[in-house]
C-alpha positions in Angstrom: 0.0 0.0 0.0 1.3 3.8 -1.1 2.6 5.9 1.6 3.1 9.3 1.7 6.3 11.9 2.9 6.3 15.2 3.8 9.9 16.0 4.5 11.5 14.1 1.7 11.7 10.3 2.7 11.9 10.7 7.0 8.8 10.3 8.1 6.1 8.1 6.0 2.2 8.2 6.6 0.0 5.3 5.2 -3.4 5.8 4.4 -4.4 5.5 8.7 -2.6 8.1 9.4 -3.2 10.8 7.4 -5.5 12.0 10.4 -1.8 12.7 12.0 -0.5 15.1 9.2 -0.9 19.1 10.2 -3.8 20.2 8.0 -2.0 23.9 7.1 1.3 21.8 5.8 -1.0 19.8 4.0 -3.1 22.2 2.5 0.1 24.0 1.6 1.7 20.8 -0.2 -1.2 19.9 -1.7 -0.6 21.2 -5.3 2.7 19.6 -5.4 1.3 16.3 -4.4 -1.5 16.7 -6.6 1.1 16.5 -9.2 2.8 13.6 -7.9 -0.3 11.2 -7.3 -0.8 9.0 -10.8 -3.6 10.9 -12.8 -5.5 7.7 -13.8 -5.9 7.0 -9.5 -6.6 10.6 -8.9 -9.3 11.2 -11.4 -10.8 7.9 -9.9 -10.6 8.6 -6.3 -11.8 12.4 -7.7 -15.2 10.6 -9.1 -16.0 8.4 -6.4 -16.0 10.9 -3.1 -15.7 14.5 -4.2 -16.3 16.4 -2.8 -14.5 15.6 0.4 -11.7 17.1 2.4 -7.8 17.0 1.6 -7.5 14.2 4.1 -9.9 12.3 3.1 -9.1 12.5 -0.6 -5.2 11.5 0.4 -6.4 8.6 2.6 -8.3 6.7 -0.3 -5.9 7.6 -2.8 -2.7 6.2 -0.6 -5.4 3.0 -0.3 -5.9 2.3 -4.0 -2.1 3.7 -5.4 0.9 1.3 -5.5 3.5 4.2 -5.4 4.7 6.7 -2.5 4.1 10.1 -2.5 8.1 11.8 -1.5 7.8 15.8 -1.1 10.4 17.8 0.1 
C-alpha cells in the first residue's frame, strides 16, 4: 500500500494516518502532491468521493495507489 512523505523520505504516513498530518502543511503541499499522485488513480478517487476534504481524498488515494508520495 502507497505511503506518503512530507519532509523528503523521513517520516512516512500510510493511508491510517493521514488524520496525523498538520492540515496547514498539508493544504500547503497539496498542489505539489497533486502532481505527484498518478492521474489515472486521482481522477478515480476524484469521481468516487468528491467532494471531500484533503484528508480524506489522500487517505483513499494512498489505499488504491501502489506508489509513494516523497515531497520535500
Amino acid at each position: 500500500m502507497a505511503q506518503i512523505s512530507l519532509d523528503n523520505g523521513l517520516t512516512f504516513y500510510g493511508p491510517e494516518d493521514v488524520q496525523d498530518l498538520n492540515p496547514k502543511s498539508l493544504s500547503d503541499l497539496w498542489p505539489q502532491i497533486v502532481d505527484h499522485m498518478q492521474r489515472d488513480i486521482r481522477e478515480f478517487v476524484h469521481d468516487e468521493i468528491a467532494p471531500c476534504t484533503e484528508k480524506e481524498f489522500l487517505r483513499r488515494y494512498l489505499k488504491r495507489a501502489g506508489i509513494d508520495i516523497i515531497i520535500g
